[in-house]
Kinemage of the C-alpha trace (Angstrom):
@kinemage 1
@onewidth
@group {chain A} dominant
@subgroup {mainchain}
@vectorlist {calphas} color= white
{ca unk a 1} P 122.684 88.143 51.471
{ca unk a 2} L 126.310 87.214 50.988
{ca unk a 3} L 128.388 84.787 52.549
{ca unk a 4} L 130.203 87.389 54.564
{ca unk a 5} L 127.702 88.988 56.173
{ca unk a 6} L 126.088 85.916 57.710
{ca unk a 7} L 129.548 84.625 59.489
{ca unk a 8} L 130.826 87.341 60.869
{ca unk a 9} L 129.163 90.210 62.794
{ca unk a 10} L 131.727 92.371 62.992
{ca unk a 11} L 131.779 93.192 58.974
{ca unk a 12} L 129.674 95.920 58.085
{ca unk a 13} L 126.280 94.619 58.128
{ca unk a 14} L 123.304 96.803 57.430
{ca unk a 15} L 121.566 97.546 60.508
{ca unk a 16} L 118.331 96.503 58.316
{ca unk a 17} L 119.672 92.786 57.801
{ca unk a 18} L 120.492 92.419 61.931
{ca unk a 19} L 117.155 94.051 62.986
{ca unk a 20} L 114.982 91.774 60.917
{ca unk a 21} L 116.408 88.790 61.890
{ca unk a 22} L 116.591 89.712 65.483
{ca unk a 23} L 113.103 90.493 65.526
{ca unk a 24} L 111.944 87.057 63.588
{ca unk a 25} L 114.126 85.182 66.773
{ca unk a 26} L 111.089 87.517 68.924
{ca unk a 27} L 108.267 86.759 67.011
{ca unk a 28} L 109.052 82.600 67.001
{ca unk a 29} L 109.651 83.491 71.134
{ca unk a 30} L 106.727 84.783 71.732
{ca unk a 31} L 104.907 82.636 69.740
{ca unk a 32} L 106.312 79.249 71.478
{ca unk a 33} L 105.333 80.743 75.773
{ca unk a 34} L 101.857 81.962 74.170
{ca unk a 35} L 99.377 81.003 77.022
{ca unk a 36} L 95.606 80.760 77.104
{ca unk a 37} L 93.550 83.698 78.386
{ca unk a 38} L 91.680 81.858 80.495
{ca unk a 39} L 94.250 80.614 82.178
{ca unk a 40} L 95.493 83.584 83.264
{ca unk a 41} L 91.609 84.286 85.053
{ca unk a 42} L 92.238 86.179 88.260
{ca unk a 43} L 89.848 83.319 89.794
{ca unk a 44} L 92.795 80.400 88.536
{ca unk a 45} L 95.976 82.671 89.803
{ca unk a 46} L 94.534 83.560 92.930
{ca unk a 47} L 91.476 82.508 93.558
{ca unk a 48} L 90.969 85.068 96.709
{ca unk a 49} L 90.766 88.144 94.347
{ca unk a 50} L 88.338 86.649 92.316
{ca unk a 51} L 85.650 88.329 93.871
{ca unk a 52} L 87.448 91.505 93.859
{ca unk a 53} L 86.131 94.546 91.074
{ca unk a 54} L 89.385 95.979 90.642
{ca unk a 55} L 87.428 99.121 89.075
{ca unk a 56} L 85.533 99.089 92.973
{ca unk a 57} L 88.763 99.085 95.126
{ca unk a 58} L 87.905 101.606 96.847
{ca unk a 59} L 84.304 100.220 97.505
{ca unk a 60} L 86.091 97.972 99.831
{ca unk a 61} L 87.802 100.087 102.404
{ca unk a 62} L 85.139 99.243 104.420
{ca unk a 63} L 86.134 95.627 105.207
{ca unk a 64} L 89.656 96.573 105.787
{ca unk a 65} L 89.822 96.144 110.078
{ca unk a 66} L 90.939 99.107 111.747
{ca unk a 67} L 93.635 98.880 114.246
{ca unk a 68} L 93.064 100.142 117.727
{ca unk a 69} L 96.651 100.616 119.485
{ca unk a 70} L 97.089 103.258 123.058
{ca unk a 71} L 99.930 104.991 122.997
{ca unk a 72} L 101.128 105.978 126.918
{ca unk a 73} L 103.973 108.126 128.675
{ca unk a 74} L 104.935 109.154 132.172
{ca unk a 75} L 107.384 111.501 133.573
{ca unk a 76} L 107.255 111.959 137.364
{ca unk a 77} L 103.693 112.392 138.731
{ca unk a 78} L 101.950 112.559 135.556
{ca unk a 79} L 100.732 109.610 133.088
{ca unk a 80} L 99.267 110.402 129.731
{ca unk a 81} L 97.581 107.502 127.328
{ca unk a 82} L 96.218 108.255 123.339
{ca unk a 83} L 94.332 105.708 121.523
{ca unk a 84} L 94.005 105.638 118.266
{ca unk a 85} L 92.626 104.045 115.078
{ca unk a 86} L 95.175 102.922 112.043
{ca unk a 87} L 94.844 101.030 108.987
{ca unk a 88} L 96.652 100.463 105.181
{ca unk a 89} L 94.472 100.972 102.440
{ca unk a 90} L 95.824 101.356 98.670
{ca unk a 91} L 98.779 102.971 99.365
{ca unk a 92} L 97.351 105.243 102.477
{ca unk a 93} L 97.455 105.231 105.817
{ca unk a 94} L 94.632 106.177 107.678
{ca unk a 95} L 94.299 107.426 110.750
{ca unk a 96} L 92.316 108.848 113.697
{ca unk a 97} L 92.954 109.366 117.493
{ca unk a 98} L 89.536 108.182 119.631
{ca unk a 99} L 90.335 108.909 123.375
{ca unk a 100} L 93.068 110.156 125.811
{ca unk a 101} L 93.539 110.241 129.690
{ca unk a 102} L 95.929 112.402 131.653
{ca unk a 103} L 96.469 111.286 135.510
{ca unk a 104} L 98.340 113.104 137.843
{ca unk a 105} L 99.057 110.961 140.891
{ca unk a 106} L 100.964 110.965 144.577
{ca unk a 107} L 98.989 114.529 145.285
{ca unk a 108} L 100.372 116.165 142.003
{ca unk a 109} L 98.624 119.243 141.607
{ca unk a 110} L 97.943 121.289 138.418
{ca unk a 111} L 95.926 122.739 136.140
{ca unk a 112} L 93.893 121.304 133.009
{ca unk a 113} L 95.893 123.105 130.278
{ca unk a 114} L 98.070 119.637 128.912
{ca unk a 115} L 99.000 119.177 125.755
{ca unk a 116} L 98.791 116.500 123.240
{ca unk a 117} L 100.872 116.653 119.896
{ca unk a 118} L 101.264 113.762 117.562
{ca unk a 119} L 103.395 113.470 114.336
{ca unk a 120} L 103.270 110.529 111.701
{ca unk a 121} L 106.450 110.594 110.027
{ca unk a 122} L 107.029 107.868 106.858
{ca unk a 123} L 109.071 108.021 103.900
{ca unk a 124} L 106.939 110.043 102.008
{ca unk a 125} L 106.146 112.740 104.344
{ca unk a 126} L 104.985 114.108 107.969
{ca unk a 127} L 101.640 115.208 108.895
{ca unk a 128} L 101.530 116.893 112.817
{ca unk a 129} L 98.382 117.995 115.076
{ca unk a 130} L 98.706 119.863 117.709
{ca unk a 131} L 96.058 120.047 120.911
{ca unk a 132} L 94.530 122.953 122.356
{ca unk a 133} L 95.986 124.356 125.500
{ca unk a 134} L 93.345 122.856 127.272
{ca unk a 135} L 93.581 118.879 127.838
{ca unk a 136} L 92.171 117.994 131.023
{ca unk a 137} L 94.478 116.065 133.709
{ca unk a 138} L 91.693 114.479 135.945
{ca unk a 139} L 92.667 110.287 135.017
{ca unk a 140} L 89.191 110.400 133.291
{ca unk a 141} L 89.276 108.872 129.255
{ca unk a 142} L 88.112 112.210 127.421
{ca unk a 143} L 86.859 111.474 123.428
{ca unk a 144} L 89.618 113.223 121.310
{ca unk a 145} L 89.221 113.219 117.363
{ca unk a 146} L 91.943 113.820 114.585
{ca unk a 147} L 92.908 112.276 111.387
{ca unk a 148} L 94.505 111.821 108.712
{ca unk a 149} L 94.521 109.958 105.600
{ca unk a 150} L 97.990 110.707 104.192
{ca unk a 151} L 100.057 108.487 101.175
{ca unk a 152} L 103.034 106.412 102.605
{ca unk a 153} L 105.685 104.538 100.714
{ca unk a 154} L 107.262 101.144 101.764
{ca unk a 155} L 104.196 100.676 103.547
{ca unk a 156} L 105.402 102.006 107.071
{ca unk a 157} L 104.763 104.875 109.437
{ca unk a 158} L 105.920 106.083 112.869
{ca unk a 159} L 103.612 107.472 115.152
{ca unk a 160} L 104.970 109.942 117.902
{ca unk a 161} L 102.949 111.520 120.855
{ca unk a 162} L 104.288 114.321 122.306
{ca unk a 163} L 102.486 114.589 126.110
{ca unk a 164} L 102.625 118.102 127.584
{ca unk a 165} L 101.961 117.750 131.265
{ca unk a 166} L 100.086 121.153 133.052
{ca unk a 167} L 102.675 122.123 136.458
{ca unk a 168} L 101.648 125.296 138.602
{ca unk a 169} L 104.606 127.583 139.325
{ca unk a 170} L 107.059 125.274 137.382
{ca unk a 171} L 108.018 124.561 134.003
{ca unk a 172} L 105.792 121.787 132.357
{ca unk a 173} L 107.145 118.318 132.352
{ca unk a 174} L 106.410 116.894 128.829
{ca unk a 175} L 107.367 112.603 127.475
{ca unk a 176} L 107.697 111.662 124.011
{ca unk a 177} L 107.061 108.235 123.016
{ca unk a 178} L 106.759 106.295 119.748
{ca unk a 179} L 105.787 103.065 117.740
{ca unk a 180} L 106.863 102.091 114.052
{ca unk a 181} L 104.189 100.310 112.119
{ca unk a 182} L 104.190 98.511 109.373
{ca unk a 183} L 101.264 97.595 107.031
């Protein structure tokens, strides 16, 4: 190599010459943070996923703990309540409505043809169910199943519960009410 082309990069050096030595200046890098395998043992890091088959994740859903959360809304002589079952699991959110209860109260009179809708909205979709016209309004819990298990990014999701209330002779009074989780 000549004198010139080891003082000054801006000459014309061969793109062979600066490539070579750039990638000696890696190799001696590399070389000098080299760490043990074993020390980098999931069971030294973090000792908690030790006992964790990453090739079995999903083998493990099981001991994730659902989350039991009632959702309720009123608009004048009617109540309505949803519970529900919610939980993260690798990237997912799962989820599955157990029970509602629709009260009318003060004498309120009306049929049993309520509605119950329900949206999840998150950043990487929406996923809706809607009730039959038939959702009793006695104040009695009534077992209600639907779920999901939908993908959601930045590990949040709002749940909204659109109550339909069942009036005689009038137009139906409805509530919407919400909650933002996040996992």
């Amino acid at each position: 190599m000549s004198n010139n082309q080891t003082t000054n990069i801006n000459d014309d050096l061969s793109n062979e010459v600066l490539e070579k030595a750039h990638l000696e200046k890696r190799k001696k890098l590399r070389s000098a943070i080299r760490v043990s395998l074993d020390k980098l043992k999931p069971s030294i890091l973090e000792p908690e996923s030790a006992n964790i088959d990453s090739n079995n994740i999903k083998g493990k859903t099981s001991e994730i703990p659902w989350r039991t959360d009632t959702l309720s809304g009123s608009t004048g002589n009617y109540k309505g309540e949803l519970t529900f079952q919610h939980r993260y699991v690798d990237g997912r959110l799962q989820f599955k409505t157990t029970a509602y209860r629709i009260t009318r109260s003060n004498g309120q009179s009306g049929g049993n043809k309520a509605n119950i809708n329900i949206l999840i909205d998150n950043s990487a979709g929406q996923w809706s169910s809607f009730s039959p016209d038939s959702m009793w309004q006695d104040g009695q819990w009534h077992p209600y199943e639907r779920n999901t298990d939908m993908r959601i990014w930045d590990k949040w999701a709002t749940v909204y519960i659109l109550f339909i209330f069942d009036k005689p002779n009038a137009p139906d009074p409805d509530v919407t009410v919400s909650k933002q989780y996040y996992y």
